[in-house]
N, C-alpha and C positions, 0 to 999 in steps of 0.2 A: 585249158591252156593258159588262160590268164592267173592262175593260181601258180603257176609256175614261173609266172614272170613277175609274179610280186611278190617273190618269194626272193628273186636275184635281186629285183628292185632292194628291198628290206633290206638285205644280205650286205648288197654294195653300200649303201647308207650308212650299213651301222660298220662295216669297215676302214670306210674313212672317217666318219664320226671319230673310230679311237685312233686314226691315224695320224689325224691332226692332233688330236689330244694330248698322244706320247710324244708330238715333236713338239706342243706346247709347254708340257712338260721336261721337257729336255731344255729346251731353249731358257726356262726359268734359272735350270739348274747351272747353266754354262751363266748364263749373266750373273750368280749369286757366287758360285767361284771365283768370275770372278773379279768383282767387286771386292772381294775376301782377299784375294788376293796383291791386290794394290793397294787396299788396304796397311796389308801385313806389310809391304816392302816399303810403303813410307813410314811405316810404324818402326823398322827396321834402318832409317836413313838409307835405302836403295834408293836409286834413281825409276824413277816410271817414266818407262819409254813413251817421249811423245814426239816423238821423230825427228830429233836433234840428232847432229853428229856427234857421235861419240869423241871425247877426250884420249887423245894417249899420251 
């Protein structure tokens, strides 16, 4: 019976192991868009929103 519960033990570990991993991953991904992207829009003379009232 203990070979079976370290078997879930393991199991659940390496589970979240890559769970965290993919959303570490993700999260690199969304920061580097976007970064690129406010980049591009000042590179572009856009405004980047930094919570000012908009002009009309």
């Amino acid at each position: 019976m203990i070979r079976g519960w370290t078997a879930v033990i393991v199991f659940t570990t390496l589970a979240v192991v890559m769970m965290v991993g993919v959303n570490v991953r993700m999260w690199r991904r969304m920061k580097a868009a976007t970064a690129a992207a406010k980049a591009d829009a000042e590179r572009e003379g856009d405004t980047v929103d930094r919570g000012e009232p908009a002009s009309t």
